[in-house]
C-alpha positions as CSV (number, residue, x, y, z in Angstrom):
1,X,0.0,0.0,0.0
2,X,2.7,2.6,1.2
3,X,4.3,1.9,-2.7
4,X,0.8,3.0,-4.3
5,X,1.1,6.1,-2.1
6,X,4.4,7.2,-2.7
7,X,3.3,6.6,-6.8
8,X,0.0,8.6,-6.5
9,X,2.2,11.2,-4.4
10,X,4.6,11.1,-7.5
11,X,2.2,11.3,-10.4
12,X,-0.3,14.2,-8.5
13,X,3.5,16.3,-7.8
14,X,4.4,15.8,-11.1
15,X,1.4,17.0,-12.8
16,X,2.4,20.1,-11.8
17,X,4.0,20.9,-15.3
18,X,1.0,19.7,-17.0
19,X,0.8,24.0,-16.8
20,X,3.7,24.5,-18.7
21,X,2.1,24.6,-21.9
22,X,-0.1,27.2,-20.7
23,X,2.3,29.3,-19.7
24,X,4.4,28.5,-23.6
25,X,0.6,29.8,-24.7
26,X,0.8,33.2,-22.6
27,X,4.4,33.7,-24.1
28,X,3.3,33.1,-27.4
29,X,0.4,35.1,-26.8
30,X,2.6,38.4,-26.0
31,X,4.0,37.3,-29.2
32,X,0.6,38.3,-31.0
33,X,-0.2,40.9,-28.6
34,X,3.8,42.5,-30.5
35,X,2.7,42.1,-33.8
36,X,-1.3,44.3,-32.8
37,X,0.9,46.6,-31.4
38,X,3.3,46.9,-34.0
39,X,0.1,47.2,-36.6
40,X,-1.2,49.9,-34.4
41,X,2.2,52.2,-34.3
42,X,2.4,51.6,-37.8
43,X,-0.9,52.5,-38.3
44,X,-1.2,56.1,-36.6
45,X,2.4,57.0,-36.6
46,X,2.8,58.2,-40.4
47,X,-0.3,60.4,-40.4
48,X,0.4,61.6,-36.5
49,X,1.3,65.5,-37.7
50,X,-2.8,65.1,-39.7
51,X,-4.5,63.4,-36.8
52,X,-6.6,65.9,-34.3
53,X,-5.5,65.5,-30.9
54,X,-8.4,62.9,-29.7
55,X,-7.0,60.6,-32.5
56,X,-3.7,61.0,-31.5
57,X,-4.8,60.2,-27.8
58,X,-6.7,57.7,-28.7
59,X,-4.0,55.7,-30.3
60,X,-1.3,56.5,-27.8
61,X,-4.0,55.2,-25.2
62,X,-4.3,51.7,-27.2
63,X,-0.2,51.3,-27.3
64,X,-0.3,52.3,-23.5
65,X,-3.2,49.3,-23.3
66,X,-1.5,46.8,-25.0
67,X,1.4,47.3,-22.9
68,X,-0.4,47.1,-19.7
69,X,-1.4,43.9,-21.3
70,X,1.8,42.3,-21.7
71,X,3.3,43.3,-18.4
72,X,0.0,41.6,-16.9
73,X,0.8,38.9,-18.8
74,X,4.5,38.3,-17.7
75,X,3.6,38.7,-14.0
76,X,1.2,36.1,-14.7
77,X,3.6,33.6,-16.6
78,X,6.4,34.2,-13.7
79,X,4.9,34.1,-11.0
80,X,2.7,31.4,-11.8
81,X,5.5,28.8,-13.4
82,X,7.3,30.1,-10.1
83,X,4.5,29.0,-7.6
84,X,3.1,26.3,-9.3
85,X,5.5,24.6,-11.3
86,X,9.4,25.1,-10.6
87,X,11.5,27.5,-10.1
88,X,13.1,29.6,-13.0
89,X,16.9,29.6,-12.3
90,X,18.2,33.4,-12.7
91,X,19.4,34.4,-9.6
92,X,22.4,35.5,-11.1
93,X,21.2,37.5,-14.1
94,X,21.3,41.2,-13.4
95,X,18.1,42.0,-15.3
96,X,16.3,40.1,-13.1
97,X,13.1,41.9,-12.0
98,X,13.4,42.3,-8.0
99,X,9.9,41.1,-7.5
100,X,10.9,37.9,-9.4
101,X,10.3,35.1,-6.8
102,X,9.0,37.2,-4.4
103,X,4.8,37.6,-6.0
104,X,2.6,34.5,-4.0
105,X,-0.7,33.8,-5.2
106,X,-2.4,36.6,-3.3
107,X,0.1,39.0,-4.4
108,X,-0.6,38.1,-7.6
109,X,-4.1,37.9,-7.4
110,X,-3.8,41.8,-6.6
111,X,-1.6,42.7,-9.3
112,X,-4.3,41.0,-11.8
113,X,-7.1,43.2,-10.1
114,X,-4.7,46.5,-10.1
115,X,-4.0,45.6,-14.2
116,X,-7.5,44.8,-15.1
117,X,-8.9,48.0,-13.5
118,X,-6.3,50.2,-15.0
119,X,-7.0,48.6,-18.6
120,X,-10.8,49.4,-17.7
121,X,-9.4,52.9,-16.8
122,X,-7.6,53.0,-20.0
123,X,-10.9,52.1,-21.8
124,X,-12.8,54.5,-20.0
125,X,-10.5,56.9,-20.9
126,X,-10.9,56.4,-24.5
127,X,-14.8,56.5,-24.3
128,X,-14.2,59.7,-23.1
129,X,-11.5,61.1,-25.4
130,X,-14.1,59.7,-28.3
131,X,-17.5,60.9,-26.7
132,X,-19.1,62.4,-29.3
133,X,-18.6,59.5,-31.5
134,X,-19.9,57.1,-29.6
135,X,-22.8,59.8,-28.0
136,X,-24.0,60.1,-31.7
137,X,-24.4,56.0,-32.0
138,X,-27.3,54.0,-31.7
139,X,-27.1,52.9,-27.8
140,X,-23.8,55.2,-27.5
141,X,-25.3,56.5,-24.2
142,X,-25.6,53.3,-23.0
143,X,-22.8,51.9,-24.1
144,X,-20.6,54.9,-21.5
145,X,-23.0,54.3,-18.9
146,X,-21.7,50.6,-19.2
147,X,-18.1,51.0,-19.2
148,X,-18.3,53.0,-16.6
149,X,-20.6,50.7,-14.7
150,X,-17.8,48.0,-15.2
151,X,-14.8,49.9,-14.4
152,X,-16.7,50.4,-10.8
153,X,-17.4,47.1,-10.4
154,X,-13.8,46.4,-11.2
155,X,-12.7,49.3,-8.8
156,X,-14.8,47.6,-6.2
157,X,-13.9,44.1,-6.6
158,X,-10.3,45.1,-6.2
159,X,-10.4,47.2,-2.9
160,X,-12.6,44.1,-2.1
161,X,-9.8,41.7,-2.4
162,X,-7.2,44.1,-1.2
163,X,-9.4,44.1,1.7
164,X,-9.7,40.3,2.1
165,X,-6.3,40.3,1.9
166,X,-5.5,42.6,4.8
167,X,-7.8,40.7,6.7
168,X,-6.3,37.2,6.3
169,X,-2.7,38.7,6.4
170,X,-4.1,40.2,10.3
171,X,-5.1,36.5,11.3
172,X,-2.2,34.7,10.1
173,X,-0.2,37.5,12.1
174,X,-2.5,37.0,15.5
175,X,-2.1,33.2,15.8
């Protein structure tokens, strides 16, 4: 019986880098997430001096989104290969970011909430910068008073967790 155990106890350890692949995805995925962005430079830089302000703003704000993005996205691939699969060996490397095998999973759960709620910021703040366009469609009223219902509910559910958080942190500190 104890040599079942100890290959059950191997096999459910092991399956631990059944993520790896996911985390191969989320790198490939900033991969795409490059090229979008590369489109969108592309796209707005060579008629920048033409462009009104808003425009201008408006595709600053979607570089500034994608970017936001891919930082969310590498917090998410080191910190969760770090925690849940193995540790990545570059301790010696001076680029290495200083939070680098420091983020847990609550820490990274509030880095996810602060990056979602700044994208929603960064969408909100496009809504804005484009108001009359999207005042003068259909639903284009409806459509704001969504995004900003979101971006609350965002803002919410993040002080919510930061909260929950502080709480759990003051209970593991009492006992």
């Amino acid at each position: 019986m104890k040599k079942v155990e100890k290959v059950l106890e191997g096999l459910i350890f092991n399956s631990r880098w059944l993520l790896a692949p996911f985390y191969v995805g989320l790198v490939l995925s900033i991969v795409v997430l490059l090229v979008k962005f590369i489109q969108e430079f592309l796209h707005f830089a060579p008629g920048i001096i033409q462009s009104s302000e808003g425009a201008a703003i408006l595709s600053i704000l979607t570089l500034v989104d994608m970017a936001l993005v891919a930082n969310l996205l590498i917090i998410i691939i080191f910190s969760g290969y770090e925690n849940f699969v193995s540790k990545i060996d570059s301790a010696g490397h001076v680029d290495r970011p200083e939070w680098m095998g420091k983020v847990d999973f609550s820490a990274l759960k509030l880095k996810l909430i602060a990056s979602i709620v700044a994208i929603s910021a960064i969408e909100l703040l496009k809504a804005f910068v484009n108001m009359e366009d999207i005042l003068a469609l259909k639903n284009g009223e409806r459509q704001l008073i969504w995004k900003v219902g979101i971006h609350m509910v965002l803002v919410l559910s993040g002080v919510l967790f930061a909260v929950m958080d502080r709480m759990s942190e003051d209970k593991k500190d009492s006992h």
